[in-house]
C-alpha positions in Angstrom: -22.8 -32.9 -58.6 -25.4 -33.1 -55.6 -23.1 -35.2 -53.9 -20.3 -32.9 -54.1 -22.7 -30.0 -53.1 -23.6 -32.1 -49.8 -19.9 -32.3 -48.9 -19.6 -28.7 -49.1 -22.1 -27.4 -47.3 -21.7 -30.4 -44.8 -17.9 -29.3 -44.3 -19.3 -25.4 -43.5 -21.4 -27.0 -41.0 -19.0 -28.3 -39.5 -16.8 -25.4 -39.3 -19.3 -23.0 -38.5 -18.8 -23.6 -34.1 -14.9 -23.3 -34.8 -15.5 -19.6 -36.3 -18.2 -18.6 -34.1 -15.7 -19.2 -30.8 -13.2 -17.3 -32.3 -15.5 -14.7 -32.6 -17.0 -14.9 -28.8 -13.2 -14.6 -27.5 -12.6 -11.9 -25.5 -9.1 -10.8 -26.6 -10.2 -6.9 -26.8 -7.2 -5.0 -25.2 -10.5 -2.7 -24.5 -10.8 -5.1 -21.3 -7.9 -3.9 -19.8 -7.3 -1.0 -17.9 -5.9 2.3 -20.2 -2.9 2.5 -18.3 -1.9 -0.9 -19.4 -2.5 -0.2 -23.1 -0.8 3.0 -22.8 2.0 1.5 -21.8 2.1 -1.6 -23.7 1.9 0.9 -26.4 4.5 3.2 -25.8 7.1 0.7 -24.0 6.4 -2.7 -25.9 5.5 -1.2 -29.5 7.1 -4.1 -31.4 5.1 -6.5 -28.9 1.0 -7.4 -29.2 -0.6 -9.0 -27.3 -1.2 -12.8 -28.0 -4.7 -13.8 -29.5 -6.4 -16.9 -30.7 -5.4 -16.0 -34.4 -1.6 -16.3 -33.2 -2.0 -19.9 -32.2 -1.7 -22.5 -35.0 -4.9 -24.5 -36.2 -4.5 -27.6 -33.6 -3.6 -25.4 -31.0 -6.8 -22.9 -31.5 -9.1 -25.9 -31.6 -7.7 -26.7 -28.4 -7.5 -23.7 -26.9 -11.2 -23.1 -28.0 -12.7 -26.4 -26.4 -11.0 -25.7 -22.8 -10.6 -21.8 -22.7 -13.8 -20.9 -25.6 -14.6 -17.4 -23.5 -10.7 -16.8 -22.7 -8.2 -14.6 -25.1 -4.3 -16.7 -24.6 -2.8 -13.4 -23.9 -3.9 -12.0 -21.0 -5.5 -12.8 -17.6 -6.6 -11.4 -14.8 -7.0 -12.5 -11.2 -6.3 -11.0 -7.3 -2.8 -12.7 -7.5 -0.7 -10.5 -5.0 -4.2 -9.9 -2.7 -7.4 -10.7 -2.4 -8.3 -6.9 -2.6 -7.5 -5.6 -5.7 -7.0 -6.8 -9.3 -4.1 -7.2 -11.2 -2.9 -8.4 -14.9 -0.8 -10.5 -16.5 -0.3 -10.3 -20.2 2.0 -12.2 -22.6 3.4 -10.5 -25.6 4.6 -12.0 -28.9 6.0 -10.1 -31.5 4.3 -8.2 -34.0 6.5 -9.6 -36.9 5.1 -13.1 -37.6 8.6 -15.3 -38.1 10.1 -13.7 -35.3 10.8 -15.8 -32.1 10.3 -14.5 -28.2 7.9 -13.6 -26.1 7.0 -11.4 -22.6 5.6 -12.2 -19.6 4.5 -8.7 -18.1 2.5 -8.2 -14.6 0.1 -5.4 -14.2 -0.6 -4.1 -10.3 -1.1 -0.8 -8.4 0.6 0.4 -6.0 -2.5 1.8 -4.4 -6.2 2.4 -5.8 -5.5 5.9 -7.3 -2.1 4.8 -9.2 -1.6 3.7 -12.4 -1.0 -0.1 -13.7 2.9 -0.5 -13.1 4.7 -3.1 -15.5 7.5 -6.0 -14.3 8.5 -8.3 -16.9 8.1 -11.7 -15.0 9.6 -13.9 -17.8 11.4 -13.3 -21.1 13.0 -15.0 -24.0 14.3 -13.5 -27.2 15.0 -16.9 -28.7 11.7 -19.0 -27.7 9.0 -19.8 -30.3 6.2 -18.7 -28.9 3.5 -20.2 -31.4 2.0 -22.9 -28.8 2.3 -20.1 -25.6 -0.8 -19.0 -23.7 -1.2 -17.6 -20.2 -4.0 -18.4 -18.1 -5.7 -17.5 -14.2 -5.5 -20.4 -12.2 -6.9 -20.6 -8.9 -5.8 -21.2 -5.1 -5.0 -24.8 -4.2 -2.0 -27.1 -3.9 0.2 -27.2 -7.1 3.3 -29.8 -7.8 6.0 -30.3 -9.8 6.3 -32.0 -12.9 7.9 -34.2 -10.8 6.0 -34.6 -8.2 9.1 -34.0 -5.7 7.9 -30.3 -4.7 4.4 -29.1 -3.7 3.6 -25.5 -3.1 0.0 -24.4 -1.0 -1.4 -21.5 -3.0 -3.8 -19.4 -1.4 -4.0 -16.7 -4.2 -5.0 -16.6 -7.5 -1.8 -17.5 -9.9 -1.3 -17.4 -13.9 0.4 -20.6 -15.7 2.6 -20.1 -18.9 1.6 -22.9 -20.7 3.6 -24.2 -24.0 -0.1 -26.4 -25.0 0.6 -29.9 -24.8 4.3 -29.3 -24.1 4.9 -27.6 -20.6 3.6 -25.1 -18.0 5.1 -23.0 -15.4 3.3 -21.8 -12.4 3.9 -18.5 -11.4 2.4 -17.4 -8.0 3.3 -14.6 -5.0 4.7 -16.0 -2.3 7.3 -14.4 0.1 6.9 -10.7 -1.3 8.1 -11.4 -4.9 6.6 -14.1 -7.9 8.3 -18.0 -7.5 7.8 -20.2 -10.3 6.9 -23.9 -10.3 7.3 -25.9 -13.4 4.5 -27.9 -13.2 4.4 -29.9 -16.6 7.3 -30.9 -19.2 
């Protein structure tokens, strides 16, 4: 009976980090400005954003030992200047079998406007249970390839299916390019 009793209590040990990150993840749409949550509320109201929960158990663990401060669904970064801040957020729907997701970008058109929306990438057909988005900063990014290098010199956000494949998405030229930089 001991012996069994050590196993238990030896297994919450273990498991106690794993629940306290989950806990410490900052995936409060509080953290974002109002405008964006009032209109991810009133344009994407079958969307939420995507959290650590959504992610199955091997991909939280993951997430949680490379990204333990991080929520997968949103980041934020200076990614069309180095002025002012702007959001990207993935959505996955609310209903939990359902395929898809969203890609929206958050910027102002000036410092007194409010957040405007532009959906960057899209499926309706994609599982989405493995997606996370995610700042990453200036420097030279390549292809999965390695045929096609791009010179970054803002911050960018990857779409990243976890262990599977990431696109890059940065500004360049006046509008967002993409670079698939893992398959």
């Amino acid at each position: 009976m001991k012996f069994l009793q050590l196993i238990f209590y030896s297994s919450l040990l273990l498991a106690a980090p794993i629940v306290f990150a989950q806990t410490s993840v900052k995936c409060d749409v509080n953290l974002l400005p109002k405008s964006i949550t009032e209109t991810l509320s009133s344009r994407y109201a079958e969307w939420k954003i995507k959290t650590v929960d959504d992610l199955e158990s091997y991909d939280r663990e993951l997430w949680l030992k490379n990204n333990p401060h991080d929520c997968p669904g949103f980041t934020s970064g200076h990614f069309l200047g180095s002025t002012d801040r702007s959001f990207a957020v993935l959505l996955v729907p609310k209903e939990p079998d359902a395929n898809g997701y969203k890609v929206i970008f958050f910027a102002k058109s000036d410092s007194e406007s409010p957040y405007v929306p532009k959906i960057i990438a899209e499926s309706k057909s994609q599982n989405s249970a493995s997606m996370v988005i995610y700042r990453v900063p200036p420097g030279t990014y390549a292809d999965a390839e390695r045929t096609r290098r791009v010179q970054i010199r803002l911050d960018s956000f990857q779409l990243e299916i976890l262990e599977a494949s990431a696109t890059l998405y940065f500004w360049q030229g006046g509008r967002f390019q993409h670079l698939l930089t893992s398959e």
